[in-house]
C-alpha positions, 0 to 999 in steps of 0.5 A: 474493502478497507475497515477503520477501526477507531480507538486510541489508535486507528486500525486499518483492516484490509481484505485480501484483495487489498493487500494483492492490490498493494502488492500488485502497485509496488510490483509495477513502481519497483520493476525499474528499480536498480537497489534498494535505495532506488526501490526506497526512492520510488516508493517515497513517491508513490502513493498508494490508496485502499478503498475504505468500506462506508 
């Protein structure tokens, strides 16, 4: 799970298991991708979401 970390500027701490989720999601999105200008297309309209620990 995902940690903020409050102070002059927010800090995201991600776990592991985050981090190959992300990877995991932009794996899927980019399989169709046919160059980088396509990939930077398709993550513009991609959102990705990581679970915060409460």
């Amino acid at each position: 799970m995902a940690r903020i970390i409050e102070g002059e500027r927010r800090i995201i701490k991600m776990s592991v298991d985050d981090i190959l989720n992300i990877v995991r999601e932009y794996q899927v999105i980019c399989q169709k991708s046919c160059c980088y200008e396509h990939t930077r297309e398709l993550l513009a309209k991609a959102d990705f979401y990581v679970p915060e620990d409460v």
